[in-house]
C-alpha positions as a printed Julia matrix, in Angstrom:
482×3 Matrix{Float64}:
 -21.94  -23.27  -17.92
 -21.24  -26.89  -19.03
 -19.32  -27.83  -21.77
 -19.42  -31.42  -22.84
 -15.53  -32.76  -24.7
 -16.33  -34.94  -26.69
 -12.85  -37.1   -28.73
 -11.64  -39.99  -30.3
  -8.01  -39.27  -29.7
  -6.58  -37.65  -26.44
  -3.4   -36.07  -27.85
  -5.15  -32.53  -28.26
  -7.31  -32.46  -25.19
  -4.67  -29.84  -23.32
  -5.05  -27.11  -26.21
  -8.41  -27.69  -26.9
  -9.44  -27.56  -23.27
  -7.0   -24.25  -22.68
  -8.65  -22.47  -25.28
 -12.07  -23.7   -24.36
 -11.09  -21.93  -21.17
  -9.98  -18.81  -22.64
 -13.33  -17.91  -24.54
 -15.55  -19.1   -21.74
 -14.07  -18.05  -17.92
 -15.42  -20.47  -15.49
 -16.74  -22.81  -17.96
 -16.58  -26.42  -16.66
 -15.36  -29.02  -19.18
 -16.06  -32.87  -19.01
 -14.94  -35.81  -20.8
 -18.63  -37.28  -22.5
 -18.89  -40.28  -25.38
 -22.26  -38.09  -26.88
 -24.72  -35.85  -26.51
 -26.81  -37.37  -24.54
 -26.42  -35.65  -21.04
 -27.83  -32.46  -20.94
 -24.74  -29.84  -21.59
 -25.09  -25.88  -22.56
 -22.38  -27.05  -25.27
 -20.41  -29.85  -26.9
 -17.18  -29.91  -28.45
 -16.55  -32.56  -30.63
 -13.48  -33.78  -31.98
 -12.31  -36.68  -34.5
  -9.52  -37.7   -35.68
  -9.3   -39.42  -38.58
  -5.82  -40.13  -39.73
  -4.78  -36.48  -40.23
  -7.59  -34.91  -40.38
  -9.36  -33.77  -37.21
 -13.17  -32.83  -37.62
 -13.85  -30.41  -35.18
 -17.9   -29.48  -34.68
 -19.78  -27.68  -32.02
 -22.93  -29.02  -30.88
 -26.09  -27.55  -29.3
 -29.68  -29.08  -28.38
 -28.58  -31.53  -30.69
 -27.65  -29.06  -33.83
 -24.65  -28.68  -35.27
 -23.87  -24.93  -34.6
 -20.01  -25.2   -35.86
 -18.05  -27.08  -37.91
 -14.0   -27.11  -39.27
 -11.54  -29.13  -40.69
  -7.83  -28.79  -40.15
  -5.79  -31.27  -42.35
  -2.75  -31.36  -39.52
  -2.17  -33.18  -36.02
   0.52  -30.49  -35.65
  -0.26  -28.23  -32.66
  -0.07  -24.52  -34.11
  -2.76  -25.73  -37.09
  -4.95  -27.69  -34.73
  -5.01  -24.68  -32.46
  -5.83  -22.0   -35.18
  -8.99  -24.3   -36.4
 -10.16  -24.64  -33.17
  -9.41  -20.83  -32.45
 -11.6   -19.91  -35.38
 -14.75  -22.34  -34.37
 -14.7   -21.27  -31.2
 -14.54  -17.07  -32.43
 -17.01  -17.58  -34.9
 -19.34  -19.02  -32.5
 -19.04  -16.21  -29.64
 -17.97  -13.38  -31.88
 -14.96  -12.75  -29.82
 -11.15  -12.66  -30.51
  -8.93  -12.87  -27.84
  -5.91  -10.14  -27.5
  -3.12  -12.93  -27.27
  -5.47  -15.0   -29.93
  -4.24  -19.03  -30.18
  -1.44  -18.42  -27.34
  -2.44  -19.94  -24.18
   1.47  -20.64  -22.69
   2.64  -18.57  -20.1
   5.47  -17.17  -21.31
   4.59  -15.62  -24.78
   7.89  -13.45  -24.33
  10.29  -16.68  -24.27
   9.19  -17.58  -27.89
  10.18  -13.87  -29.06
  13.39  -13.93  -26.9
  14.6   -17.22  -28.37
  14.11  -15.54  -31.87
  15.93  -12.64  -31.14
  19.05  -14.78  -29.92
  19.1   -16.45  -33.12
  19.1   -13.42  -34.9
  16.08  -12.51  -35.95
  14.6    -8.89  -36.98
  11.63   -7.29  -34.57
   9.8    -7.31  -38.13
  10.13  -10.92  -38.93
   9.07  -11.81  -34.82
   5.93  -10.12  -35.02
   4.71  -11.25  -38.58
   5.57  -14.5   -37.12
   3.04  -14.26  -34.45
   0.47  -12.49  -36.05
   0.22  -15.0   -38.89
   0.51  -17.93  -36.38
  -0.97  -16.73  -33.56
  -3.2   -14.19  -34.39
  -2.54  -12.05  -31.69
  -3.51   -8.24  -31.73
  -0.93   -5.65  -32.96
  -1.38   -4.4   -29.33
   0.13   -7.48  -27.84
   2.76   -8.31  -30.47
   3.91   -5.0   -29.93
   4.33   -4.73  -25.96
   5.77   -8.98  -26.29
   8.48   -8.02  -28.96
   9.07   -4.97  -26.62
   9.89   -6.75  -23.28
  12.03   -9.81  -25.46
  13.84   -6.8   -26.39
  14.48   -5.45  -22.8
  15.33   -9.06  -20.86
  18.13   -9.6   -23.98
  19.62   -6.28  -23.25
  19.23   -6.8   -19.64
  20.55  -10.55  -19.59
  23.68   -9.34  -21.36
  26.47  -10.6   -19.69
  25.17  -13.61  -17.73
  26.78  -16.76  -17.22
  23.6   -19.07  -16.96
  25.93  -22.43  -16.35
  27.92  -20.84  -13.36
  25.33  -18.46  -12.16
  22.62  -18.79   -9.92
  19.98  -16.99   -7.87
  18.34  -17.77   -4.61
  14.89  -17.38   -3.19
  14.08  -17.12    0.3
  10.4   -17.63    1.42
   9.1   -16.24    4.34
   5.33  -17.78    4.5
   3.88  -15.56    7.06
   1.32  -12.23    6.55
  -0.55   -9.89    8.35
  -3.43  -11.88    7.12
  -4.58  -14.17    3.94
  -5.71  -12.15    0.79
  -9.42  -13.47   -0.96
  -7.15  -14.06   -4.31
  -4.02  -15.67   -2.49
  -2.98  -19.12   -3.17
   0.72  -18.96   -2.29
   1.88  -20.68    1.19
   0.67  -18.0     3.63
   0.02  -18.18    7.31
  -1.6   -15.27    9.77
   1.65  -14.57   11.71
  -0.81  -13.46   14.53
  -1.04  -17.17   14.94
   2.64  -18.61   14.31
   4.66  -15.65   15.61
   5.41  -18.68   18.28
   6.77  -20.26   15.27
   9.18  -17.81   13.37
  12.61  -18.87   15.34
  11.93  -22.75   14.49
  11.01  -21.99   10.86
  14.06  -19.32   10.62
  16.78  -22.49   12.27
  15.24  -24.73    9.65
  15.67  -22.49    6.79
  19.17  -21.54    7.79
  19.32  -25.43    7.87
  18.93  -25.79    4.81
  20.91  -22.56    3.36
  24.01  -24.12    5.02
  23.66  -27.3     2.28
  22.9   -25.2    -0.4
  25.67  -22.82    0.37
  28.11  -25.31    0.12
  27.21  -27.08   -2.93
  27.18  -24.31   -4.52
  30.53  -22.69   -3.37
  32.26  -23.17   -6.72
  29.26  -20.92   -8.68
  28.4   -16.88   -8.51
  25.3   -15.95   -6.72
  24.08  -13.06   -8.36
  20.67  -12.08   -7.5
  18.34  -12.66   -4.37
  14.82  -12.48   -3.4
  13.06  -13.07   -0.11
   9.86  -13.32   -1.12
   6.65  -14.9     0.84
   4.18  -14.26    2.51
   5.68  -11.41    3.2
   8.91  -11.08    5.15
   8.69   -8.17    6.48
   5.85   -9.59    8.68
   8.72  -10.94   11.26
   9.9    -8.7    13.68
  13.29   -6.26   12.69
  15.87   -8.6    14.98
  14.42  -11.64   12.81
  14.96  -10.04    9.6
  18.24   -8.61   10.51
  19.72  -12.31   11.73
  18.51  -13.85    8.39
  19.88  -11.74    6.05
  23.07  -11.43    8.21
  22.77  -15.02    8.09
  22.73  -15.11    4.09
  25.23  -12.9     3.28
  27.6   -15.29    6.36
  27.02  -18.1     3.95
  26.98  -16.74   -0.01
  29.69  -14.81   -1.88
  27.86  -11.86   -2.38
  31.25  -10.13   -4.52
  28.63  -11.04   -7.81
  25.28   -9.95   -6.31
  23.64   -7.68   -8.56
  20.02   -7.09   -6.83
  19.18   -7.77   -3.52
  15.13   -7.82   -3.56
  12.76   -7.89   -0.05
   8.96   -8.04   -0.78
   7.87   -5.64    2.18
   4.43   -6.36    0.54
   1.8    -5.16    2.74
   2.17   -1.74    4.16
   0.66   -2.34    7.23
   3.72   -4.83    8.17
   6.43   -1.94    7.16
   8.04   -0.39   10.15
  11.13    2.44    9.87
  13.29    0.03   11.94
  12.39   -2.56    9.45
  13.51   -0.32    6.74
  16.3     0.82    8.31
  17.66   -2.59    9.05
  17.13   -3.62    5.27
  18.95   -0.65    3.68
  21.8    -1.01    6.82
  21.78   -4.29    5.2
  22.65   -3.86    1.8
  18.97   -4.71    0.39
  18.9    -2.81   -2.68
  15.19   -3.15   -4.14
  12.17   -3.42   -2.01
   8.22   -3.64   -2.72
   5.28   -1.96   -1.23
   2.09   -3.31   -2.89
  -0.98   -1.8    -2.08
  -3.19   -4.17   -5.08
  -6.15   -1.21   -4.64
  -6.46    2.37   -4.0
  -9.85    1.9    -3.67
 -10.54    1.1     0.25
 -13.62   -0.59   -0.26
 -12.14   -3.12   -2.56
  -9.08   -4.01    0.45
 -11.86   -4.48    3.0
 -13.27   -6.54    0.23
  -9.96   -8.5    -0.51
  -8.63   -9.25    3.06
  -6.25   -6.67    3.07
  -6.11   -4.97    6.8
  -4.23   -1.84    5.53
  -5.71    1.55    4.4
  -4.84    3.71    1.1
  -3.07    6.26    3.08
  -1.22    3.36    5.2
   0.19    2.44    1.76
   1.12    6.17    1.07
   2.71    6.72    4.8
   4.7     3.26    3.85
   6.12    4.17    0.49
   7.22    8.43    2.07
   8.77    6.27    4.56
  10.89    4.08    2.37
  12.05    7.09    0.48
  13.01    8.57    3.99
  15.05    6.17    4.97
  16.78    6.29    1.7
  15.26    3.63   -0.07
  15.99    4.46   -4.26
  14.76    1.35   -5.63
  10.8     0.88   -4.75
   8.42   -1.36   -6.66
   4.62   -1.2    -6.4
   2.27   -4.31   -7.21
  -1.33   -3.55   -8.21
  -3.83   -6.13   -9.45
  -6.37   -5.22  -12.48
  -9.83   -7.11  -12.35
 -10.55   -7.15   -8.64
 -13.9    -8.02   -7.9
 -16.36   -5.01   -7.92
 -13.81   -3.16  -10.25
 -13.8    -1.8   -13.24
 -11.96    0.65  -15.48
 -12.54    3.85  -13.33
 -11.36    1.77  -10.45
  -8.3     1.13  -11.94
  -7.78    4.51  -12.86
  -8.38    5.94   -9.57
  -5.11    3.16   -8.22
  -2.98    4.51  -11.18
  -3.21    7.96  -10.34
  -2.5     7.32   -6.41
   0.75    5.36   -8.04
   1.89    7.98  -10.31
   1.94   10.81   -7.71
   3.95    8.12   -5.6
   6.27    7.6    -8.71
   7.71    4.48   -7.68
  10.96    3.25   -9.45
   9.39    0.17  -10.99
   5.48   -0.99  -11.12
   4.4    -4.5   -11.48
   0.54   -5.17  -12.63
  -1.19   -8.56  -12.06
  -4.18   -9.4   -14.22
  -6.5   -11.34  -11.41
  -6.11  -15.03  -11.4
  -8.38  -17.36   -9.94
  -6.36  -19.87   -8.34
  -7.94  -23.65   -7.32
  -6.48  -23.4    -3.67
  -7.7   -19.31   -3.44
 -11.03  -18.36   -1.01
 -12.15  -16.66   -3.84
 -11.94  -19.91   -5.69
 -13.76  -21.93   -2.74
 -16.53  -19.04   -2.62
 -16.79  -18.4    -6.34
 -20.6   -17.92   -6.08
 -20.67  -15.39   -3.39
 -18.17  -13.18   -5.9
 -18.86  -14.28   -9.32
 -21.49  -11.44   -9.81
 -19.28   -9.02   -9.07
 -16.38  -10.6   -10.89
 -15.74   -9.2   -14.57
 -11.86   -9.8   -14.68
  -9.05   -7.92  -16.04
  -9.77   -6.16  -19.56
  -7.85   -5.15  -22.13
  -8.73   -1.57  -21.67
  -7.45   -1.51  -18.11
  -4.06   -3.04  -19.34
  -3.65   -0.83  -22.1
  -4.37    2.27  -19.36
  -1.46    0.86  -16.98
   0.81    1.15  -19.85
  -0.22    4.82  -20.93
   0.32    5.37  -16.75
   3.63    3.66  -16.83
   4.77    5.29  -20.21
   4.03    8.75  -18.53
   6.28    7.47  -14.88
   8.86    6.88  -17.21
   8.26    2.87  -16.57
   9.08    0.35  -20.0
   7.75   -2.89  -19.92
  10.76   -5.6   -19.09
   9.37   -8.97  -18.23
   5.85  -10.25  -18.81
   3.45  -13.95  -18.03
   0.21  -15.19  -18.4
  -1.56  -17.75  -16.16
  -3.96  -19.67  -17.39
  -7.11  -18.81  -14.84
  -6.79  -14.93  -15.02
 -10.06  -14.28  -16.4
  -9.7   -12.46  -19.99
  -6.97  -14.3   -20.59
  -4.97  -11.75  -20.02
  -1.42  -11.23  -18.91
   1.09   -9.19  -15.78
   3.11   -7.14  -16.47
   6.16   -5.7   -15.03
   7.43   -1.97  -15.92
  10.45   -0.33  -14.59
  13.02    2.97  -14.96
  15.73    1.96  -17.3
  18.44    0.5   -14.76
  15.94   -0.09  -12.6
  14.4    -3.74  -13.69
  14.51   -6.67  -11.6
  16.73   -9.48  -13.23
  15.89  -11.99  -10.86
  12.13  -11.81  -12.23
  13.25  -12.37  -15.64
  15.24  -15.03  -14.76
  12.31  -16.75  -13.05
  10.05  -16.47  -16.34
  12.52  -16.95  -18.93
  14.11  -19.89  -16.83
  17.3   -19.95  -18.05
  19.47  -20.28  -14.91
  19.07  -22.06  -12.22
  16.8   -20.7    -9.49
  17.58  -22.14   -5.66
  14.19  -21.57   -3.56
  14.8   -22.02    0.3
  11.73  -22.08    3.15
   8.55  -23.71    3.25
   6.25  -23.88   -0.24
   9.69  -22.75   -2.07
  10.34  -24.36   -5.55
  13.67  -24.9    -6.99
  14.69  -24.74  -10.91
  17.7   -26.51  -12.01
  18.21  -25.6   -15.77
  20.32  -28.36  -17.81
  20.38  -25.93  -20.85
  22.33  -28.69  -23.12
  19.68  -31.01  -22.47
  16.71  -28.94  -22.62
  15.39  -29.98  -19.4
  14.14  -28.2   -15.97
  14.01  -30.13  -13.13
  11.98  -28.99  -10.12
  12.79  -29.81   -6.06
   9.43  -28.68   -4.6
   9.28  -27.94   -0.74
   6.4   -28.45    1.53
   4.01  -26.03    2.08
   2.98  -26.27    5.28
   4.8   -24.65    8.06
   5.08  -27.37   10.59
   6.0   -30.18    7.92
   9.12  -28.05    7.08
  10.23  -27.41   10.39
  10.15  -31.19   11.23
  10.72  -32.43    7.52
  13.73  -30.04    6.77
  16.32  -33.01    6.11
  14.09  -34.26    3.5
  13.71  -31.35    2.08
  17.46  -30.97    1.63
  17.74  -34.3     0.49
  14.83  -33.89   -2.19
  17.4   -30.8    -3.8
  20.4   -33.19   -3.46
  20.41  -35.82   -6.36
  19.63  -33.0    -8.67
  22.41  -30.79   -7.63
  24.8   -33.45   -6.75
  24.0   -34.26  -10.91
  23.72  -30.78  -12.09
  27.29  -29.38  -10.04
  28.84  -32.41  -10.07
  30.23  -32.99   -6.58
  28.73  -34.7    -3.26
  27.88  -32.6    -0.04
  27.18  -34.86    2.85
């Protein structure tokens, strides 16, 4: 489908194109002066003063039309919110939200003191959202404040590690991922360039508490046992780990999960660990690039609790191609007889850089997308595991529009992942594709230090990379590392 965007003024082009978006998956959207090309739809929007005319257009008849007498953001996106419903008979769960973190706005309002009441009248009267989705938002900003307790965002930090290697790439992946079949050759130059690169972070930050970390990837545990061993031997060498409250390894795919590898991360002082199948549906994870089996992911998760592994997360991913509801339910119940301690559920997003992106037309038959049914299942699942909903984010190319979710045993909830969403603290990412977040809270600014993603640049381009993080922490901490 083509949608022709038709304006006078530019300012509103990012909501109107998001929500665009959210009523019509796949849609593609281009900038036209009429209707003269031959479009399945046209949006058109003036601005006069302020007033913007909004009207929909099709084979040249006006099939639409709304005023809103406001340039502000939330009225502008409730008129066009309620063109674009009337025209395909739809509402949409989260309704005029398209941000990613819908939790942040009802986390800010319970810090200044607001009731759950007054949070979710709020966003039902501005936002429209469903009860449904008010509910389970106000529910998680509830959890991260009681969780966050205590935390020192100015003299606090947490670091991320990335390993970028995997047993192989995933149809839906987008994150900085090589085969390590084909770069095993490569690990002990990509480790001495991380640990590179730790050593200047270390000591910049020497004066502030380190208090969660995450290897994350890839998947780490694709390296061999020794690897893993010297890395984490080598982080804990060069942090103060006296304030470490989590100590997360994404073990990821089962069929890169070894007992020594286990062993060495609980001999290690890892304290949380995931083992993601996605599917327990083995035709889908032949479908999806996933080498493992179902009962590979069951062997891996029995062994983690042999080895004495207490803290075990489990990722699964709702709206896989080919799926639907029964699907779903068929990876729940595998899950629930597993009980894991904490269960983290990603609508499917279509990312740009993805294969399943690149071969959209092969899939898009068979590509439906995450529903609100299947969400609402995982949390009668998770409410039966004992699981509550903690931290929660949307992405704007999940089709649906719909959000992940993470759900975990009281005790049992990762902080560094609310910390990541709710960015309040800074977040120091290390390795190659790894983004940094340095929060200057009086300012209301984030700035970002991105690495590169590819392998081979960081190993050669690891200096720059060091110096990219240094002008904003040499601002942010106050003190120059050489």
């Amino acid at each position: 489908m083509m949608i022709g965007l038709i304006q006078n003024d530019e300012r509103l082009e990012s909501d109107i194109r998001d929500l665009i978006y959210a009523f019509f998956f796949g849609v593609k959207i281009k900038k036209v002066t009429d209707t003269s090309d031959q479009y399945d739809l046209y949006v058109d929007v003036k601005v006069t003063g302020e007033q913007v005319a909004f009207s929909l257009v099709k084979e040249d008849m006006i099939v639409g039309q709304t005023f809103c007498e406001s340039l502000d953001r939330n009225p502008v996106k409730e008129s066009i919110y309620e063109l674009l419903s009337a025209y395909t008979g739809k509402q949409l769960p989260w309704g005029t939200l398209t941000g990613v973190r819908p939790t942040k706005i009802a986390l800010e309002q319970i810090e200044q003191g607001k009731t759950i009441d007054d949070i979710q009248t709020y966003f039902l009267d501005t936002f429209h959202c469903t009860k449904q989705k008010v509910d389970i938002c106000t529910k998680v900003a509830e959890n991260e404040n009681r969780i966050l307790q205590g935390i020192s965002y100015e003299d606090q930090y947490s670091l991320y590690i990335g390993i970028p290697f995997c047993p192989s790439t995933c149809l839906y992946c987008s994150f900085t991922s090589y085969p390590i079949a084909s770069y095993r050759n490569r690990v002990e130059e990509y480790l001495k360039a991380v640990e590179k690169e730790m050593d200047y972070v270390s000591e910049v930050c020497r004066n502030k508490r380190l208090i969660s970390v995450y290897f994350g990837g890839g998947t780490p545990t694709s390296i061999e046992a020794d690897q893993l061993k010297r890395l984490i031997e080598k982080v804990k060498q060069s942090f103060d780990f006296t304030y470490v409250r989590e100590f997360t390894v994404e073990a990821g795919r089962p069929d890169s999960i070894t007992r020594e590898k286990l062993k060495v991360l609980l001999e290690c002082g890892v304290t949380r660990i995931s083992i993601n199948p996605q599917t327990m549906n083995q035709e889908t994870l032949r479908l999806i690039g996933r080498a493992h089996t179902v009962e590979q992911t069951k062997e891996a998760f029995y062994l983690a609790r042999e080895t004495g592994h207490q803290n075990i997360n489990m990722d699964m991913i709702v709206g896989l191609p080919g799926e639907d509801i029964t699907h779903v339910e068929k990876t729940l119940k595998e899950i629930a007889f597993l009980k894991p301690d904490s269960l983290t559920v990603h609508s499917l997003a279509v990312k740009r850089a993805a294969n399943l992106n690149i071969q959209m037309e092969k899939y898009r038959a068979s590509l439906k997308g995450a529903t609100n049914e299947m969400l609402e299942l995982v949390d009668d699942y998770a409410s039966h595991l004992g699981l509550s909903p903690y931290y929660l984010y949307r992405q704007k190319n999940i089709p649906g529009n719909m959000e992940n979710i993470g759900y975990a045993k009281p005790g049992l909830e990762s902080i560094y992942n609310i910390l990541i969403m709710e960015e309040k603290q800074d977040i120091i990412a290390l390795g190659a594709g790894a983004s940094s977040k340095f929060v200057f809270r009086s300012e209301h600014r984030i700035e970002r230090a991105e690495n590169v993603k590819n392998v081979e640049h960081y190993i050669t381009r690891v200096e720059e990379m060091i110096q990219r993080k240094k002008a904003i922490m040499e601002d942010k901490y106050g003190h120059v590392v050489l």
